[in-house]
C-alpha positions in Angstrom: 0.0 0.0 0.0 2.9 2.4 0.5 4.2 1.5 -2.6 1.1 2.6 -4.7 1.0 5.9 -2.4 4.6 6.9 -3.1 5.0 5.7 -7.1 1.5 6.4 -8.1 0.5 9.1 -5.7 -3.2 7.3 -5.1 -4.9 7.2 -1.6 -5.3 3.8 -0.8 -8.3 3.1 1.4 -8.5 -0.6 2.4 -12.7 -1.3 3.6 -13.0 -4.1 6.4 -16.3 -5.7 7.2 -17.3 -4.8 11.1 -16.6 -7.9 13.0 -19.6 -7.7 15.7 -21.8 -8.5 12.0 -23.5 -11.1 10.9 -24.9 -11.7 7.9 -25.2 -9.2 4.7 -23.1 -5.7 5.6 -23.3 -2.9 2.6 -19.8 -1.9 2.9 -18.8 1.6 1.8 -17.2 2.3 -2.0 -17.4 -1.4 -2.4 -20.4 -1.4 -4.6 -18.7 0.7 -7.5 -15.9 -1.6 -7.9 -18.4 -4.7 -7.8 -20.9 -3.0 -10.3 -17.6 -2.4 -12.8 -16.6 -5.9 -12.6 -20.4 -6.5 -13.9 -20.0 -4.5 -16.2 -17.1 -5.8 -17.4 -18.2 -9.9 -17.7 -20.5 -8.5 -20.4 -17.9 -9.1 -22.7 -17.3 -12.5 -23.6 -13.5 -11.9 -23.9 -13.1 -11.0 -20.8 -15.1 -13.8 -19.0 -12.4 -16.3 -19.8 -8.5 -15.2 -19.3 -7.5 -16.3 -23.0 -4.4 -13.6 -23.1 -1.1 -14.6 -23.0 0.3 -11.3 -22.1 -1.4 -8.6 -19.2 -0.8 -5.8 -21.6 -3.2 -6.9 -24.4 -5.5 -8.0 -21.4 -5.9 -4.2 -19.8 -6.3 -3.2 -23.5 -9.4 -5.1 -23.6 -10.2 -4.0 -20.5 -9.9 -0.6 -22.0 -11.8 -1.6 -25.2 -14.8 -3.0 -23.0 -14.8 0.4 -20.2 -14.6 2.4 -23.8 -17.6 0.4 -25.3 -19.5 0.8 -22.0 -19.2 4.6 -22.2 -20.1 5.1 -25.8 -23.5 3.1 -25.5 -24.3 5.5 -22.8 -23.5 8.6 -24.4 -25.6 7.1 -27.5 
């Protein structure tokens, strides 16, 4: 986590679940990054990790967030 703050300069935020819980906890800022993965197994290429190399998978990645946008602009 220090590593991303120094080299990237991003504010890492790490969200625990309260242990006292039981059961289903809505956890803050968790729900954006779950919705984008959603998003993201639209795409039949990215269901499946056929790519040999991680570059040409964040491409893809890029293609899919890219296609996303477009269709809602449209």
């Amino acid at each position: 986590m220090q590593w991303v703050m120094n080299f990237c300069r991003w504010v890492v935020q790490v969200v625990l679940r309260p242990q006292e819980t039981k059961g289903f906890v809505l956890l803050k800022k968790r729900w954006v990054v779950e919705r984008t993965f959603g998003w993201l197994m639209g795409c039949r290429r990215l269901v499946r990790d056929y790519e040999l190399l991680p570059q040409t998978s964040k491409t893809f990645i890029y293609l899919a967030m890219l296609r996303i946008m477009v269709r809602r602009l449209a």
